[in-house]
Residue, then its C-alpha position, 0 to 999 in steps of 0.5 A: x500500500x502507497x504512502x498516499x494511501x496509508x495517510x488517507x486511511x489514517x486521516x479517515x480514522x482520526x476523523x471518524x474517532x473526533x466525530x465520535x467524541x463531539x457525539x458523546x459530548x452531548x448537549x445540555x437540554x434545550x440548549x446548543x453547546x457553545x463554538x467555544x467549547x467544541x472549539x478547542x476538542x476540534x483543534x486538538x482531535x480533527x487531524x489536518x487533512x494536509x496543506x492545500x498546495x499538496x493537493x494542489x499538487x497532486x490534481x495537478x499531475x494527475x491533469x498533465x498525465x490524464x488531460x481530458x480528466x475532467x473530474x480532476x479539473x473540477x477538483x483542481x479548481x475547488x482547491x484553488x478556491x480553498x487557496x484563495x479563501x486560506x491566504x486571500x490571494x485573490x489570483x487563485x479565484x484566477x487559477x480555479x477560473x481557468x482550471x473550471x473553464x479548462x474541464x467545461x471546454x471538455x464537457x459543457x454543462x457539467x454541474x459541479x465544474x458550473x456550479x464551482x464556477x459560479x462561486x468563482x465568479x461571485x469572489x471576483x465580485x462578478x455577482x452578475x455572471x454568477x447570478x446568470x450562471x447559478x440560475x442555469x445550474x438550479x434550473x439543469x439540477x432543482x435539487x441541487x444546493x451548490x447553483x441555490x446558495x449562489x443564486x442568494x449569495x449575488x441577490x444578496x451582493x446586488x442588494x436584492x435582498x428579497x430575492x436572497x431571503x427567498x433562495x435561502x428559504x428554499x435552501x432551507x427547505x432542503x436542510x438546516x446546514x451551516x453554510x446556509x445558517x451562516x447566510x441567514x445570519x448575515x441577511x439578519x444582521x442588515x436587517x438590524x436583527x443583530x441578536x438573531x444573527x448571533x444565534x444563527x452564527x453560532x448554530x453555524x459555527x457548532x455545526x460547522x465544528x460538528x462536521x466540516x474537515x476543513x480547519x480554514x472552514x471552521x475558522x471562517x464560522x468562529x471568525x465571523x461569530x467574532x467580527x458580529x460580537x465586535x459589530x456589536x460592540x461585545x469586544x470581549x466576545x469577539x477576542x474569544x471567538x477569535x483567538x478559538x478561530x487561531x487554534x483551528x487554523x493557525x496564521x489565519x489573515x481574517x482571524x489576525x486582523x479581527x484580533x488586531x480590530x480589537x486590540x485597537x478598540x482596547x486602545x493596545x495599539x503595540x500589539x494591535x500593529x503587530x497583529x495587523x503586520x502578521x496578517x499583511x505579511x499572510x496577504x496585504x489586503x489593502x483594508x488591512x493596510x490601511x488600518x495598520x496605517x491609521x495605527x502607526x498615524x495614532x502613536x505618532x509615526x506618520x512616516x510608516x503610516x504613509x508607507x502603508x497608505x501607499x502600498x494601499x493604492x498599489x495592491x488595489x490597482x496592482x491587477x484588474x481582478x484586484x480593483x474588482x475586488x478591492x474597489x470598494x475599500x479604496x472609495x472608504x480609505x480615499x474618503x476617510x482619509x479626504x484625499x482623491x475626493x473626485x476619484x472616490x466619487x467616480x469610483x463609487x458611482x460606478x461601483x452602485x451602477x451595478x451593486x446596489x447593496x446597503x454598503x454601496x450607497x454608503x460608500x457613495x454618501x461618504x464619497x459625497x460627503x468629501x466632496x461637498x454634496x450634503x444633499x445627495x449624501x443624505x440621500x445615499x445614506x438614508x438608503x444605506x439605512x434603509x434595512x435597520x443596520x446596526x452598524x457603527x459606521x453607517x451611523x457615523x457617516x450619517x451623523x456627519x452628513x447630517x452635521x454637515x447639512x446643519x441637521x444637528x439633532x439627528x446627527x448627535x443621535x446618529x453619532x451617539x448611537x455609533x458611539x453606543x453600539x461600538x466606542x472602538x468601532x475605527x481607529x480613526x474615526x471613533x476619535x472624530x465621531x467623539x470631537x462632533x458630537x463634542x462640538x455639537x453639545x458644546x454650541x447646544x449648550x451655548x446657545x442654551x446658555x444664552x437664551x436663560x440669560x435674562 
């Protein structure tokens, strides 16, 4: 028997003895065991099934030995996809393109190389190709998941919101997993369900830790769970959830910078910046960058902090996929920052011509507000509110806005409540969040002041 043989037979077995461990874990009556718990016996008894690039590596001999394999193709591609998703390289959704395409040319139609291909689509932020794509798949296969769930993913991303809470509907029909509570925890988090999202997130995550082999899937599940305590403003919660995520799978970039977004909010910026660091030096996303920057520019070092402000602006524009990707973030870091205003606001129209989610309008507010159109910002930014949202940093832009119009009593109850739902809710905006509304309540009791004066 090969090598290759007796690892997989050995993995089958530790996999089958974990599994048999949570299920004799039990549970509490009428309660879910929390993803804390199964957190740690998932890392110390589900084997690592072996680095992605070793089999990336072996599907791709297997395509130079058998070219017309399609099957091998099709799993080539999902690899790619998983090394896309493990160390945010958004050129493997490049690779597991042309792999996917590659097997289509030799078989039209395949279902599971379609489907693949459609979630492809969707992480280059395509969302129209995969829509169209996804549904020519649910239509070949009804009973199928895989073309559903992308059909409510681009819903979702296109601001269809309706039309997404119908697909996962239908998914739901089918069964309760946790890829699709993951989903519905995030349409209930736009909607201002925050507690309900909670839930749901955890339900994921022990579902998750319960079933999948994949430790960067798992870790997805706790880290997310943590990026909605910290929405939430439970700082504490989600530095839990996120250091469990670092067990499963360890250098994690997503679980890094949410440790680094919480070391910050906690005002310990030393270790907030080498958080941060280590998870540019996995893959330097350019919102990772730019909040590195803005730490270096909070203790004092403005050379640094340019230093990653530029290497922002390279990342983004470095490859088309990456200002597909990553357009969004720069619109964000230009208005923030007040600088490109014009470039911003040509960014983010374009961007909501063909997305326009909650955050897109958001995006175009901000971009607005830089440059001086508080009209069309108050507009943009009541349709960013529109679902209910408990995001801080929707109600930041908008008590901004809204100062800016001169509207100060909404825009003290907007800043008030960004400040209430998350104080460390942006490095760098949280300080100006506080300074307006400050200088809100300083001329409100002025002008009190002066009309008691007799």
């Amino acid at each position: 028997m090969s090598k290759r043989k007796i690892l997989i037979l050995m993995s089958i077995a530790l996999a089958v003895t974990a599994y048999a461990v949570f299920d004799s874990i039990g549970r509490p009556a009428g309660e879910e065991r929390q993803a804390l718990d199964l957190a740690m016996i998932y890392s110390e008894v589900v084997p690592d099934f072996g680095a992605t690039t070793e089999t990336i590596g072996f599907f791709t001999d297997r395509v130079k030995r058998h070219p017309q394999d399609v099957v091998s193709l099709t799993m080539l591609g999902q690899r790619y996809i998983n090394q896309a998703r493990e160390t945010g390289d958004v050129a493997g959704y490049q690779r597991a393109e042309a792999a996917l395409l590659n097997g289509l040319g030799l078989l039209p139609a395949y279902a599971p190389a379609e489907a693949r291909l459609a979630s492809v689509y969707y992480a280059q932020h395509r969302f129209a190709e995969a829509l169209e794509l996804a549904e020519q798949v649910y239509e070949r296969d009804p009973e199928g998941t895989a073309g559903l769930a992308t059909i409510g993913d681009s819903h979702l991303a296109l601001g269809n919101y309706t039309e997404a809470r119908e697909a996962y509907r239908q998914l739901l029909r089918k069964g309760s997993t946790a890829p699709l509570l993951a989903r519905i925890a995030q349409l209930d988090y736009l909607e201002g369900k925050t507690e309900s999202a909670l839930k749901l997130m955890e339900r994921a995550a022990v579902e998750g830790l319960k079933s999948s082999p994949s430790r960067e899937n798992v870790a997805w599940y706790l880290t997310r769970l943590g990026d909605l305590y910290f929405n939430a403003g439970r700082i504490d919660e989600a530095w839990r959830h996120y250091d469990a995520a670092s067990r499963v799978f360890n250098n994690y970039y997503l679980t890094l910078a949410g440790k680094g977004k919480v070391r910050a909010a906690q005002g310990r910026y030393d270790e907030a910046i080498a958080l941060y660091e280590r998870a540019a030096a996995v893959v330097p996303q350019p919102v990772t960058l730019a909040a590195l920057g803005d730490l270096y520019a909070k203790i004092g070092d403005g050379a640094q902090a340019q230093v990653e402000y530029d290497t922002v602006e390279f990342i983004a524009g470095l490859a088309v996929i990456n200002e597909q990707v990553y357009n969004r973030t720069l619109v964000l870091f230009y208005a923030d920052h007040d600088i490109k205003t014009e470039k911003a606001l040509e960014l983010a129209r374009k961007e909501l011509s063909g997305r326009k989610d909650i955050y897109g309008y958001d995006a175009l507010a901000w971009a607005l507000f830089r440059n001086d159109k508080m009209e069309e910002a108050a507009e943009a930014i009541t349709r960013a509110m529109a679902l209910g949202t408990q995001d801080a940093n929707l109600y930041f832009h908008s008590g901004m806005i809204h100062n800016g119009l001169g509207n100060t009593g909404l825009a003290r109850e907007h800043l008030r409540h960004a400040l209430e739902l998350n104080p460390g809710f942006s490095v760098l905006n949280a300080d100006v969040a506080r300074a307006t509304l400050e200088h809100i309540e300083g001329q409100a009791l002025g002008i009190s002041a002066k009309a008691s004066t007799p």
